[in-house]
C-alpha positions in Angstrom: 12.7 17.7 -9.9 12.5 14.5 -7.8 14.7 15.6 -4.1 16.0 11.7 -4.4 17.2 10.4 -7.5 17.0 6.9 -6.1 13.3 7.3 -6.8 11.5 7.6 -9.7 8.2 8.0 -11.1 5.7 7.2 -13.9 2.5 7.9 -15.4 0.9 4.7 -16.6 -1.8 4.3 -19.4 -5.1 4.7 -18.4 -7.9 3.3 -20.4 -11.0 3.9 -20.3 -12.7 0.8 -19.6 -10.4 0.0 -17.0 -12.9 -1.9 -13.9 -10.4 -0.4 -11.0 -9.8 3.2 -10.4 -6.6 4.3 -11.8 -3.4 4.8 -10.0 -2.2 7.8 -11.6 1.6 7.7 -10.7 3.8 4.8 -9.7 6.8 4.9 -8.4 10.1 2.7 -7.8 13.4 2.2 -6.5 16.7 2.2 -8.2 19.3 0.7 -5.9 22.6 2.6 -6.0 24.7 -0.5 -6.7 23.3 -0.4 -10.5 25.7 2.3 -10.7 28.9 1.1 -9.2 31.0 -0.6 -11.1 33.6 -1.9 -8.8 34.6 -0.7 -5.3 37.2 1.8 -5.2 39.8 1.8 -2.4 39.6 3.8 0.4 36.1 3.9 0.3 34.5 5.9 3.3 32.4 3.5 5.6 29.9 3.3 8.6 31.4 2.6 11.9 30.2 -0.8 13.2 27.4 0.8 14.8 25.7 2.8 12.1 26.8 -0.2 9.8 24.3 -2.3 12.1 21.9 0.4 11.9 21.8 0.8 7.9 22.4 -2.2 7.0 26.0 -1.9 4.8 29.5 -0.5 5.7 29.4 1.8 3.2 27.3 5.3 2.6 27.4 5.0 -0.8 25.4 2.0 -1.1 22.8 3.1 1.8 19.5 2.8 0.2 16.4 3.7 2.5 12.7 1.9 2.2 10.3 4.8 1.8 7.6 4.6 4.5 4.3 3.1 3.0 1.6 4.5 5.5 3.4 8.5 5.1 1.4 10.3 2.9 2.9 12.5 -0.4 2.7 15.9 0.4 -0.6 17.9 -0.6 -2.6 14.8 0.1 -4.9 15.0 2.9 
């Protein structure tokens, strides 16, 4: 099971006459907003500070870049 749901992977087709080597799994982002309809009241939020810091007021709609030079896990 994938730890962040905002995340998700696939498994592309491969050929085999493909020039390049493959990339075995992609993966992209899903930005929470897809799955908000409207904006409820009393929604909690970031104070001013944090909201600087992340970007938006609100937690639910906080949606971290994953690093590009961090390597997965198990790689070396």
């Amino acid at each position: 099971m994938n730890p962040n749901p905002q995340f998700r992977t696939y498994q592309p087709f491969v050929g085999p006459f493909d020039p390049c080597p493959p990339i075995r799994e992609k993966s992209y982002n899903v930005p929470p907003q897809l799955f908000i309809t409207f904006q409820p009241p009393n929604w909690q939020q970031f104070s001013p500070y944090e909201a600087l810091k992340y970007g938006t007021l609100w937690p639910a709609l906080y949606a971290p870049y994953p690093n590009p030079n961090r390597q997965k896990e198990g790689e070396s």
